[in-house]
Every structure is written in structure tokens, then in C-alpha cells.
C-alpha positions in Angstrom: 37.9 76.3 62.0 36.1 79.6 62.6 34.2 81.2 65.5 30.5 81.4 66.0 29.0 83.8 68.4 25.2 83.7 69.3 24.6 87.7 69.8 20.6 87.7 68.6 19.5 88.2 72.1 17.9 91.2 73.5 18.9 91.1 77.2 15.4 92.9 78.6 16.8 92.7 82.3 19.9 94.6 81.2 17.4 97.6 80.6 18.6 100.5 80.1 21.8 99.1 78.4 20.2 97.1 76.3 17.4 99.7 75.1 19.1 100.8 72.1 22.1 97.5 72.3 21.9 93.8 71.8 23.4 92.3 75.1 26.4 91.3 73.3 27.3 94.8 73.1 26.9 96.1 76.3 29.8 97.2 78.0 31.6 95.4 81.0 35.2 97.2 80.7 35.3 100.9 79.6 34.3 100.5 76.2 35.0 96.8 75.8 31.8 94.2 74.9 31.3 91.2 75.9 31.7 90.6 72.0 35.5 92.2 71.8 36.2 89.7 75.2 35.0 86.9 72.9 36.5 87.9 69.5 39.9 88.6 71.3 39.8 85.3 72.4 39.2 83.6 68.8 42.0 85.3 67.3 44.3 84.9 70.1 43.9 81.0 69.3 44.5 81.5 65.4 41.3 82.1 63.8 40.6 84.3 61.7 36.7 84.3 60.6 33.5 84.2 62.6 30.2 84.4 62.0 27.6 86.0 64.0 24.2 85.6 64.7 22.1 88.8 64.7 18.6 89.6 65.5 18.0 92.3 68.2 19.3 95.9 67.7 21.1 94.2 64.9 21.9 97.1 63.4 24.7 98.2 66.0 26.3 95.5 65.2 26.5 95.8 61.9 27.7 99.5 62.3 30.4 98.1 64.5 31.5 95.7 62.0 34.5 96.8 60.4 35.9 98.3 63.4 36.3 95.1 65.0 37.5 93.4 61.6 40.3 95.6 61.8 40.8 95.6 65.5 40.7 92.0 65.6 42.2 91.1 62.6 39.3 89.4 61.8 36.4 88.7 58.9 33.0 88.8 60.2 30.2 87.5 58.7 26.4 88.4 60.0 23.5 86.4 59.9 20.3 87.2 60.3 17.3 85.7 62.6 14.9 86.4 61.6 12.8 86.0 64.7 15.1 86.6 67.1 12.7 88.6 69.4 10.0 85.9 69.0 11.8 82.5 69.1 14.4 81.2 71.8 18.3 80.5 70.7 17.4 76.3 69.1 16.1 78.1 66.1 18.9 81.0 66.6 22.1 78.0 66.1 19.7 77.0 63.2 20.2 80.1 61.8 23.8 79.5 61.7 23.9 76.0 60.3 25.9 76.7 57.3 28.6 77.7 59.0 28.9 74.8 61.1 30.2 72.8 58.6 33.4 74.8 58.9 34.4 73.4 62.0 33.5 76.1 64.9 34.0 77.1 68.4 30.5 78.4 69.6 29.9 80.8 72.1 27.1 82.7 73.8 27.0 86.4 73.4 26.4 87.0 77.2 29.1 84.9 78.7 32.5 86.6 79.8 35.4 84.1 79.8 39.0 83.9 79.6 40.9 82.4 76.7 41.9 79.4 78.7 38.4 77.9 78.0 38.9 77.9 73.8 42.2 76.6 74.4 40.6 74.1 77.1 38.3 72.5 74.0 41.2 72.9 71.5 43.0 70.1 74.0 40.1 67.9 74.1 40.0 67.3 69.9 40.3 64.3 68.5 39.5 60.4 69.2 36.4 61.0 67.6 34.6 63.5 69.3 32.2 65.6 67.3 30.9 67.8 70.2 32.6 69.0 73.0 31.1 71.4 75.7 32.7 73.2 78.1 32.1 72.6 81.7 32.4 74.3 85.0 33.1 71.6 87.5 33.8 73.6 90.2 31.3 76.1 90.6 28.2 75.7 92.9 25.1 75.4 91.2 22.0 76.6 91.6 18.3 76.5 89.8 19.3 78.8 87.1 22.2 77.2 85.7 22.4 74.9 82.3 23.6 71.7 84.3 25.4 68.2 82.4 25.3 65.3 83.7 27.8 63.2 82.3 28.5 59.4 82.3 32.9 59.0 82.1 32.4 56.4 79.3 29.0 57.8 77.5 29.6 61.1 77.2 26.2 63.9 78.5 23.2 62.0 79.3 21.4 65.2 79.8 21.3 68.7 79.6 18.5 71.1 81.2 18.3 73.9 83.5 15.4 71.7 85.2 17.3 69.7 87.1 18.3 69.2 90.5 21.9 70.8 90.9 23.1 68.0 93.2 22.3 65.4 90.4 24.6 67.4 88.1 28.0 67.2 87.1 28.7 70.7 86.2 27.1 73.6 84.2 28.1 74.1 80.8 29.0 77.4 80.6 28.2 78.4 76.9 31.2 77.2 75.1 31.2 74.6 72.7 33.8 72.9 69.9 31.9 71.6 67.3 33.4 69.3 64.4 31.5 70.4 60.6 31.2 66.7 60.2 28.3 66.6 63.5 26.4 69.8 61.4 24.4 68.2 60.0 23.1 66.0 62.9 23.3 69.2 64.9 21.1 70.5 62.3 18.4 68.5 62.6 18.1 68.2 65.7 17.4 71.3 66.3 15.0 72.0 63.7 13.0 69.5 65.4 13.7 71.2 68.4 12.2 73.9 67.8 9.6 73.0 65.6 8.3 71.2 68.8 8.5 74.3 70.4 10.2 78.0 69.9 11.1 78.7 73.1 13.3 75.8 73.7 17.2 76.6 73.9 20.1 74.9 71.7 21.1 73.1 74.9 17.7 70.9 74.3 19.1 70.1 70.6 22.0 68.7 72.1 19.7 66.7 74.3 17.8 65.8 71.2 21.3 64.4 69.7 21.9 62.9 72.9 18.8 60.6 72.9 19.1 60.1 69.5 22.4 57.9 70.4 24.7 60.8 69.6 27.7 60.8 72.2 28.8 64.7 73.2 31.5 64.9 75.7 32.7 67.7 77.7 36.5 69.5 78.7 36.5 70.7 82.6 37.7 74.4 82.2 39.1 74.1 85.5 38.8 76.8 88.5 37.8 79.7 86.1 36.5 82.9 86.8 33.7 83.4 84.1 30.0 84.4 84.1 26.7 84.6 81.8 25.3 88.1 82.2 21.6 87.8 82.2 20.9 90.8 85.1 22.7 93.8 86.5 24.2 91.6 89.1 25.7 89.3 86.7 27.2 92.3 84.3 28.5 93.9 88.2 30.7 90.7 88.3 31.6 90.6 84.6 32.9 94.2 84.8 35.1 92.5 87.7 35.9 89.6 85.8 37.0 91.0 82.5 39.2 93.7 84.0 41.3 90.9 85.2 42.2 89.4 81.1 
């Protein structure tokens, strides 16, 4: 199993930060990322490669690189998107296709979490589940957030940030175990995702497997304090988040 980090965005309403830094790299304690957050959480479960998308002020990250190899203990692997600037984040897990065949545990480059959420989905393997998102059950939800709605026997039945909250189960919190024997499904459908239309997210692949017949089920991370940074309000409460792990 490796790690997979989506960190292509650019983050315009993190302006300034993100003038000269993909969001991934922006700072939310002292001079720790929201990319060391998520890379000390995938070695701290035992893995020891991850890939990373890159698009946006890639090249910081690629300076960075072997510094957090060797803080991390880690081997990193960058990949390019090519139109990460152009095209929404279906065509950016695209990008990263081959290495979803390794087995991976996905995460968004914006979202500050604690470890207990990789070890959450690590718990849920097995019994033949290919797909396994992590989901905030506890949380109230409002119109921006990627809300699941999820059947207990059949697994999500949808996925969309256009949604009533109170129809939804939870929000999925941009976190996801995924089995290199569903990459090629996975794959697909989110070629035809976004062939249908770039500015679609990955979430809308999943909902492309899930109406294809594909069963993804979820792991309820519990009362977590976590958070996608999209603003300045969002990265205020990261800052207070990640100070605490």
C-alpha cells in the first residue's frame, strides 16, 4: 500500500499564501504544511511511498522534495497534471491512475486531519470492499460540504455537494482507502467523468461507479476535529487544529 495525495490545486482564496504556493503547502503550524500533517500521518501507519499529484506552483514542491523524503522517511513520487489550473480534481485522480493499482490511501491536499482517520479506514479492510471513504457523521452540514448518503446494506447511493444536508448521512471528508484491484474501474469512470465535463470533482467518479452497480462503503471517523481549508477562515481553524497532533 502507498499514499496518494491530490496537491495540484491552486487555492485562489488562500491569496496571498497561495501566490507563489500550491495550497498544500501553505502553512497551518509554524512551518508545518498541510502536506507534512498528511505525510506524517502515512508513515506513522507503515508506509513508506507516496505519490503526489502536482500541477500549480508545482515547482515548490518539487524543491521540497527531498527534505520531506528524509524527514519522513519516505520515497516520493510526483506526477504531473498537466492541466491542473484548467480542469477540476476527476481528471487530477486520473492523473494518478497508475499508482492506484498499488493499493492507496487517498487524501486531499487541503484537508487537516489526525491520524486516527488512516487508521479508521485501515479497520474497515476486508470482506470485499474495494472503496472505502471516510465519513464525518457527526458534524453539521451545511451547502458546501461533499455529503454521502449511504444505504447500511448497499453501500453510498450518492455523493454531491448539491444536496440537501438533512437528506445526508455525513460528509466525506477527503479520505479514501482504495484497493488496486477497483483502479481500473476507478479509472474509467472518471475518464468519463471528465470527459463529460472538466470541472467535475473525483467525488462524481465515485458516483459514476456507484450507478454503474459498484458498491463503495464508508468508516465513520468518529467525533474528529478535522477541516478542508478552502478560505482564510478554514486555514484560522486548521492552525487550531493541527497544533493539537
Amino acid at each position: 500500500m502507498i499514499g496518494l495525495v491530490l496537491a495540484a490545486g491552486a487555492g485562489r482564496r488562500l491569496r496571498p499564501y497561495t501566490d507563489t504556493l500550491p495550497k498544500a503547502l501553505v502553512p497551518v503550524d509554524g512551518d508545518t504544511t498541510i502536506l507534512d500533517l498528511t505525510l506524517g500521518n502515512f508513515a506513522e501507519i507503515g508506509l513508506t511511498e507516496v505519490a503526489i499529484i502536482v500541477g500549480y506552483r508545482k515547482e515548490a514542491v518539487y524543491a521540497r522534495k527531498e527534505a520531506l523524503e528524509a524527514k519522513y522517511g519516505l520515497k516520493l513520487t510526483l506526477i504531473d497534471n498537466d492541466k491542473a489550473e484548467e480542469w477540476n480534481n476527476a481528471y487530477s485522480l486520473w492523473c494518478g491512475r497508475d499508482a492506484l493499482k498499488h493499493d492507496v490511501i487517498l487524501a486531499n491536499g487541503d484537508t487537516v486531519h489526525p491520524v486516527s482517520v488512516e487508521k479508521t479506514l485501515l479497520a474497515a479492510r476486508g470482506n470485499g470492499r474495494k472503496i472505502i471513504l471516510a465519513l464525518d457523521t457527526v458534524k453539521q452540514l451545511a451547502d458546501e460540504e461533499m455529503k454521502v448518503v449511504v444505504d447500511p446494506d448497499k453501500g453510498v447511493q450518492r455523493i454531491t455537494k448539491l444536496m440537501d444536508p438533512a437528506e445526508a448521512t455525513g460528509e466525506y471528508i477527503g479520505v479514501t482507502l482504495i484497493e488496486g484491484e477497483a483502479a481500473a474501474e476507478l479509472a474509467d469512470a472518471l475518464k468519463v467523468t471528465f470527459e463529460r465535463d472538466p470541472d467535475l470533482y473525483y467525488e462524481d467518479g465515485y458516483q459514476e461507479l456507484v450507478n454503474r452497480g459498484f458498491k463503495i462503503d464508508v468508516a465513520p471517523i468518529g467525533d474528529v476535529k478535522w477541516v478542508e481549508i478552502d478560505n482564510h477562515d478554514d486555514l484560522a481553524k486548521g492552525r487550531g487544529i493541527a497544533c493539537q497532533y
